[in-house]
C-alpha positions as CSV (number, residue, x, y, z in Angstrom):
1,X,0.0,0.0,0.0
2,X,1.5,3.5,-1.0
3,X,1.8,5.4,2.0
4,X,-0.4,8.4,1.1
5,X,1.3,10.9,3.7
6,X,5.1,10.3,2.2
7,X,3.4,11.1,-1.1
8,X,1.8,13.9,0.0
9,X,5.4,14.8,1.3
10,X,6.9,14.4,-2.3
11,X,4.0,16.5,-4.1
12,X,4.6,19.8,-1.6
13,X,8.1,19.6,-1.9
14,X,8.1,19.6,-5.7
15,X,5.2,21.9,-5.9
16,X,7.3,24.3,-3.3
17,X,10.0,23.5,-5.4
18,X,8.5,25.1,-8.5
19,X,7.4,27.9,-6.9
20,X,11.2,29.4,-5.6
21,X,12.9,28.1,-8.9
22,X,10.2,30.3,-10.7
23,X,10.7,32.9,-8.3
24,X,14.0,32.9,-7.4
25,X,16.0,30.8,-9.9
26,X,18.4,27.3,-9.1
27,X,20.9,28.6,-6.6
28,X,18.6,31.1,-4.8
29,X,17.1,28.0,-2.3
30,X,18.2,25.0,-0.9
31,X,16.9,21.9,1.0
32,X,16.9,23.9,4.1
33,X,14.7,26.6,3.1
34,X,12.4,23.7,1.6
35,X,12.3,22.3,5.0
36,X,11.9,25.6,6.8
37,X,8.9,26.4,4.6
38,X,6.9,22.8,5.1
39,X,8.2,22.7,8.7
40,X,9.9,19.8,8.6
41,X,13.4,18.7,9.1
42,X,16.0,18.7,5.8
43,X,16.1,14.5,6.3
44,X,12.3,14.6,5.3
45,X,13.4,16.3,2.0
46,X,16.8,14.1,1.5
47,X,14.5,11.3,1.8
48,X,12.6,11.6,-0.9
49,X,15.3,13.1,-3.4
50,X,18.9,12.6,-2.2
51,X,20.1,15.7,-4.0
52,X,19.0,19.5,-5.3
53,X,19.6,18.6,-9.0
54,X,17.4,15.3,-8.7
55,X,15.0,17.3,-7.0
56,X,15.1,20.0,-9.6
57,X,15.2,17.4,-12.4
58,X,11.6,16.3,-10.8
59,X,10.2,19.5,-11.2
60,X,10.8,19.8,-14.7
61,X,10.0,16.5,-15.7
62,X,6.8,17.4,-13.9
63,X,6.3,21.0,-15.4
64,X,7.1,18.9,-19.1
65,X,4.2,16.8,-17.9
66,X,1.6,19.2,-16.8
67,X,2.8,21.2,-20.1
68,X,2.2,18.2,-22.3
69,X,-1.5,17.4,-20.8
70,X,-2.7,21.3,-21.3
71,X,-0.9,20.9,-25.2
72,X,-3.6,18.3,-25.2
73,X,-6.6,19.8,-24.0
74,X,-6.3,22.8,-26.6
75,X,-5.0,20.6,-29.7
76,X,-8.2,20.9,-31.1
77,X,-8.9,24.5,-30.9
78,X,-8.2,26.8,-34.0
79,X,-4.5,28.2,-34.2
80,X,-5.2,32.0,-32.9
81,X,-7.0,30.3,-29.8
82,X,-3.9,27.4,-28.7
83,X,-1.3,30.5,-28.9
84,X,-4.0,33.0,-27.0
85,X,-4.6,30.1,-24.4
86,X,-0.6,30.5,-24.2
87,X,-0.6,33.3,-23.4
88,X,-3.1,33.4,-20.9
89,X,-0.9,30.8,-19.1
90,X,1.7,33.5,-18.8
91,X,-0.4,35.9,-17.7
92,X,-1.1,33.5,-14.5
93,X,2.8,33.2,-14.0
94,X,2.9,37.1,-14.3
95,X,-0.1,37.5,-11.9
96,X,1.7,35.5,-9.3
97,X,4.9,37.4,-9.8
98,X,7.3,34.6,-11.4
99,X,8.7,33.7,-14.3
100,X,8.6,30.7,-16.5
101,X,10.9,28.0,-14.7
102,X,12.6,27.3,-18.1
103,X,13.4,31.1,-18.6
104,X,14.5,31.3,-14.9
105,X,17.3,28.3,-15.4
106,X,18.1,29.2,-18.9
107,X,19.3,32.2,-17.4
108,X,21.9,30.2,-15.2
109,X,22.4,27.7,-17.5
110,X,25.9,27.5,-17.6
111,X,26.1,27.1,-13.9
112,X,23.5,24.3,-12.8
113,X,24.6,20.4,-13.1
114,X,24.5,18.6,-16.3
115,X,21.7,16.7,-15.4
116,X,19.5,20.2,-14.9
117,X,20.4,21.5,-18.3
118,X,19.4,18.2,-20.1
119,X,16.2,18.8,-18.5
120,X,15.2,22.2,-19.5
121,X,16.6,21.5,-23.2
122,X,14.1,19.1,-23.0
123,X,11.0,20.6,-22.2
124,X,12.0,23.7,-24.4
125,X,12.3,21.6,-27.2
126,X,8.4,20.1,-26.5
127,X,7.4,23.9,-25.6
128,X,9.1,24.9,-29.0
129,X,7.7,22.2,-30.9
130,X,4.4,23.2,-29.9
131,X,5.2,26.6,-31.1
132,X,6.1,25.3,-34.5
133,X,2.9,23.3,-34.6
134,X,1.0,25.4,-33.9
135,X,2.0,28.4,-36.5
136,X,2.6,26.2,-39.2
137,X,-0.6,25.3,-39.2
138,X,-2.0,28.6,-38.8
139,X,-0.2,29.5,-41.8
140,X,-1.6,26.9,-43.8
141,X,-5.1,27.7,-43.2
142,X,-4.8,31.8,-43.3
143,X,-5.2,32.0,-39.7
144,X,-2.0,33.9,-38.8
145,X,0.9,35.3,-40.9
146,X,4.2,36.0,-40.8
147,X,7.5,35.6,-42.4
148,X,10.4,33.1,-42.3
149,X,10.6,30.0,-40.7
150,X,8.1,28.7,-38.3
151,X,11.4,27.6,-36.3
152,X,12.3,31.3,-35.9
153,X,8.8,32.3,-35.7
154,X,8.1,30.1,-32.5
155,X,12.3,31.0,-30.7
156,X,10.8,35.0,-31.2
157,X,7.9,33.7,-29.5
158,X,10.0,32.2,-26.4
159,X,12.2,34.6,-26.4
160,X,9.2,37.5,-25.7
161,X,6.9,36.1,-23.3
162,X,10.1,35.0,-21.1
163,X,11.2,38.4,-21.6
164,X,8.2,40.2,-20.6
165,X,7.2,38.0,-17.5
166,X,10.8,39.3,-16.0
167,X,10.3,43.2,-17.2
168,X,6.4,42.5,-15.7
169,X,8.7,42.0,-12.4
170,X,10.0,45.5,-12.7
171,X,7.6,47.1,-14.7
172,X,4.2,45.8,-13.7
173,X,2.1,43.5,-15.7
174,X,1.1,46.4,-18.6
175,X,4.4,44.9,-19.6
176,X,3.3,41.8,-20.5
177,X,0.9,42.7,-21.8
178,X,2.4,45.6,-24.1
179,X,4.4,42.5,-25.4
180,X,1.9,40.2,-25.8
181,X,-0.3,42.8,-28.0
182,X,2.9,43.1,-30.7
183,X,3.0,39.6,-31.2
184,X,-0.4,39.1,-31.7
185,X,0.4,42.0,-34.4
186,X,2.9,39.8,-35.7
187,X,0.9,37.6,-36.7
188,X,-2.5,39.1,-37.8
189,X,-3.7,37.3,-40.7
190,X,-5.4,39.9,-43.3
191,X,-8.1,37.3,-43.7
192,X,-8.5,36.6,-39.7
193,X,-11.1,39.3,-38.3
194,X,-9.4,39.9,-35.2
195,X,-12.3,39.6,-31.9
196,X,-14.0,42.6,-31.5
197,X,-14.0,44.1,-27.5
198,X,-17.7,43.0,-27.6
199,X,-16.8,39.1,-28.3
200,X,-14.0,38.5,-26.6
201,X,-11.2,35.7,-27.7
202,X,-11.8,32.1,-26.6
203,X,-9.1,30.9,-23.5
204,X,-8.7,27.4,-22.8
205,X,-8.6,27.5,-18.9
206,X,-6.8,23.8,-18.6
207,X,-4.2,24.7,-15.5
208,X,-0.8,25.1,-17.2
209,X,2.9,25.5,-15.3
């Protein structure tokens, strides 16, 4: 029988977890601060992941995983309306004043284990290829527009919202926001009506990291 308390344990550690590598990036916490924060002792933590990089490992593989099942949920909906629902994730993440935990490690990616990097690369590369995806087929069927490579198209993409979460930091969400409003620019199809302020866009609200 799974001991439902030590599994309890696990889930609030990685959740915490998360949370202070979205807040305050890899080397900002440790296993101590994890502890002090769940009021338990550092042994509880050690116990169920002997070290900070399997721990953080764990919360990617689970942000790659709760990013995967939200892909899902909105793979049917129209182009415009998967990348809207995208953003509308990062508009949580702002809202709660973090940043995405991919752009938050990428930052000190030359500095976290080998085992961390191959982690993020990982998930970026299924966040990416949703990217891709998606605009390709938006371009296809007249729903968005832009130029070049769908590739480039989607690392543009990345690159802003990441961006714009950390100036929201500074700058206050209008900052996002701001940001979010060019791309959607970017990639106004002539032959999309865009919603009017009387029929607002369709947002998947599927829970997202």
């Amino acid at each position: 029988m799974i001991d439902r308390r030590r599994t309890d344990t696990r889930r609030r550690i990685l959740e915490l977890a998360e949370r202070m590598v979205m807040q305050q990036g890899y080397h900002a916490f440790s296993f101590r601060h994890i502890a002090e924060a769940l009021g338990v002792k550092s042994a509880a933590i050690h116990f169920h992941f002997r070290t900070k990089p399997l721990l953080v490992v764990a919360v990617l593989e689970r942000y790659g995983a709760k990013f995967d099942t939200w892909a899902a949920s909105v793979a049917a909906e129209p182009s415009p309306v998967r990348l809207r629902s995208y953003f509308e994730v990062g508009r949580r993440v702002v809202a709660d004043q973090r940043v995405c935990a991919l752009g938050m490690i990428n930052n000190e990616l030359q500095t976290v284990p080998p085992e961390v990097r191959e982690a993020v690369v990982a998930v970026q590369e299924r966040v990416l290829a949703f990217y891709v995806a998606t605009l390709e087929e938006g371009r296809q069927t007249g729903e968005l527009a832009f130029e070049g490579p769908s590739s480039d198209k989607a690392m543009e993409i990345a690159c802003a919202l990441v961006g714009a979460q950390g100036l929201s930091r500074a700058l206050g969400p209008a900052a996002y926001e701001r940001v979010v409003t060019q791309l959607e620019r970017s990639l106004a199809s002539p032959v999309s009506a865009a919603p009017s302020s009387d029929s607002p866009a369709r947002v998947h609200s599927t829970p997202a990291p």
